[in-house]
N, C-alpha and C positions, 0 to 999 in steps of 0.2 A: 504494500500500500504506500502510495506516494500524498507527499500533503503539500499542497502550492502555497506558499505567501505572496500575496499581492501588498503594492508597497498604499494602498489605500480603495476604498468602495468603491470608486469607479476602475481600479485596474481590478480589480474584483468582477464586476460587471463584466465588464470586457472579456474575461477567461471563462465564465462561468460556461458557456456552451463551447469553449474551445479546449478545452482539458481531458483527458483521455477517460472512458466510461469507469466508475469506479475509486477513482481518484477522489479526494479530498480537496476543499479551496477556502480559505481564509483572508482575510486582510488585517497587516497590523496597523492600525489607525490609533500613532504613537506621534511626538515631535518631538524626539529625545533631545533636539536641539534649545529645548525649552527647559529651563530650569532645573533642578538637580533631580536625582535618582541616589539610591543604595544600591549596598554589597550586595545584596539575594536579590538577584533579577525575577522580574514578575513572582516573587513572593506577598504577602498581604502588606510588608511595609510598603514596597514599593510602589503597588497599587493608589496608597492612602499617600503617598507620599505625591504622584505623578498628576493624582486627581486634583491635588492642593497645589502644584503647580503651574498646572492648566487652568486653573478657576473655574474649576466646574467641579458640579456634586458629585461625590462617590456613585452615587446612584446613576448619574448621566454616565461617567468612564467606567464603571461597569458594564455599561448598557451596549458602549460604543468600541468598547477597547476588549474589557475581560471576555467580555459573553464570546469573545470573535477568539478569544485566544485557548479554549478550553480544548479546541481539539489539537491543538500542539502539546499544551500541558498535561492533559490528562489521555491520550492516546499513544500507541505506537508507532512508529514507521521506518517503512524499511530505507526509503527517502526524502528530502526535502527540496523542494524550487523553490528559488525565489524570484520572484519578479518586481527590481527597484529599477528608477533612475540613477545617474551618472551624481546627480548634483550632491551637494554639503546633507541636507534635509536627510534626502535618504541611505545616503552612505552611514549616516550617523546611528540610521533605523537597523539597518546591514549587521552592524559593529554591533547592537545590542542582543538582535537577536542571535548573531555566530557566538558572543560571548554566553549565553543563555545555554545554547546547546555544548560550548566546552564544559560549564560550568558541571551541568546534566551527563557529561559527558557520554554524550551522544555519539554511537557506533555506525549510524546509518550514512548513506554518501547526501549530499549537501551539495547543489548545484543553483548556479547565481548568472541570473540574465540580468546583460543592462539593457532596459529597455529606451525606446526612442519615449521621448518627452509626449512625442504627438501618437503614440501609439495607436488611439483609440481612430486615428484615418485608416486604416491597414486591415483589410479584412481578413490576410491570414497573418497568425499569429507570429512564425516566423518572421513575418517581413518589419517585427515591432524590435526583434531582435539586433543589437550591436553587437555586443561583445557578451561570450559566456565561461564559466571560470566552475570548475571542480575545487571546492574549498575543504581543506580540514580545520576545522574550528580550534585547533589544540592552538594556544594561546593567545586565542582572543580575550579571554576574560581578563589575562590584564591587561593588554591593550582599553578595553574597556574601562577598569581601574583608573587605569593613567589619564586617559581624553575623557570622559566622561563622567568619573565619580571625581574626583581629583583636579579634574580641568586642568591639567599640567601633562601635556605631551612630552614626552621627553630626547628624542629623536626623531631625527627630520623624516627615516624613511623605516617604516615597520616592516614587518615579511608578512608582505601581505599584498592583495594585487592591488594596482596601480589606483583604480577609481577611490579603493579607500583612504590611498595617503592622500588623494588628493585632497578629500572630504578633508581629513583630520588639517590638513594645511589650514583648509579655508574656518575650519572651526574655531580654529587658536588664534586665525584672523578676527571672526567673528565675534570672540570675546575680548577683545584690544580694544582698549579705548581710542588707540588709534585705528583701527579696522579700516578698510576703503566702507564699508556698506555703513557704519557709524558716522566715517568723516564727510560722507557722501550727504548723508542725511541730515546733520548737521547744517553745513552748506545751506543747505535748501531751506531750514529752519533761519538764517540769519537773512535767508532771501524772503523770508517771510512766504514762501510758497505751503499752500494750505497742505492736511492732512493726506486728503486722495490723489492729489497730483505726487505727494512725495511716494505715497503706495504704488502708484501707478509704475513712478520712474524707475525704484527700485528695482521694484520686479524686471521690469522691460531692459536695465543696464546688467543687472546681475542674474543671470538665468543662470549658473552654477552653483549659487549656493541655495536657489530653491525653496525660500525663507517661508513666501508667503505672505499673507500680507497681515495678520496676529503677530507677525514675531517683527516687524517692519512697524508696527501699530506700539509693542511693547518698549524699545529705543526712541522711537519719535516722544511718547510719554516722558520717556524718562530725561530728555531734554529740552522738552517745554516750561517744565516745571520750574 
């Protein structure tokens, strides 16, 4: 039995009729890029801890996150797909769940599409496909440690394929006071350019780190003030 992760509900959508009879399909509808996390990944702290940093009820990232992750958690498999983008966002998502399954240490083979951003033009599913990668998760979890619990990368290039160092670059950017997407945004703030024009630009200059426009919403905040 194979279990696909989609890197959100609409690539979710997108697979549901195109995944082989049998199979399993999930979406992790995570922003790990968004405020902290703990040591025991999808454990009940983390849960309580991730719902608090999203600002949203337990009962809502239950509803939207947990309920969608039980068949990873609580079943077997002989394999796992995943299906993310290239950008910061979901390389970050990548990094959590490969650390999840070291952690679990998970026996089964573990295989990672990056898919095209525009995926959902492509009516077959290969043609959504760039690049694909046979992963062994044996240590990710502290790779996860270090960038994600720690927020302190500590070498420029992990052993790990390429899309994730790239991600991990742009994170330890992300979190710099001096970042391009902070200093950027700033900028625009001293230009007095309103809230949706700087969401707007954001998104449309940095399409690699895949933010979004909540986490673009949460900086802009914190430098209005």
């Amino acid at each position: 039995m194979v279990l696909h992760i989609a890197n959100g509900s609409i690539m979710k959508s997108y697979l549901a009729n195109k995944c082989p009879a049998g199979q399993e399909l999930i979406a992790f509808n995570e922003s790990m890029i968004t405020g902290g996390c703990c040591e025991e990944i999808f454990s009940e702290a983390f849960f309580q801890q991730r719902a608090e940093t999203l600002q949203v009820t337990y009962e809502r990232y239950a509803e939207l996150t947990i309920a969608e992750l039980d068949k990873l958690l609580n079943h077997s498999y002989s394999g796992i797909t995943l299906w993310f983008d290239a950008d910061m966002f979901c390389q970050m998502n990548v990094l959590t769940l490969c650390a999840y399954l070291d952690a679990a240490k998970y026996q089964g083979s573990v295989q990672l599409h990056i898919i095209c951003q525009d995926f959902w033009q492509y009516g077959n599913v290969q043609d959504t496909i760039r690049k694909s990668y046979q992963i062994n998760p044996r240590g990710y979890y502290a790779i996860y440690r270090e960038v994600l619990l720690q927020k302190q990368p500590v070498i420029q290039e992990y052993p790990v394929f390429p899309e994730l160092n790239d991600g991990i670059r742009r994170y330890k950017d992300y979190l710099s006071p001096q970042g391009e997407i902070r200093l950027a945004i700033a900028t625009m703030v001293r230009e007095n350019r309103n809230k949706q024009y700087i969401i707007k630009a954001i998104n449309e200059r940095y399409p690699d780190y895949g933010i979004g426009d909540y986490n673009i919403q949460l900086i802009y905040q914190e430098l209005v003030r």
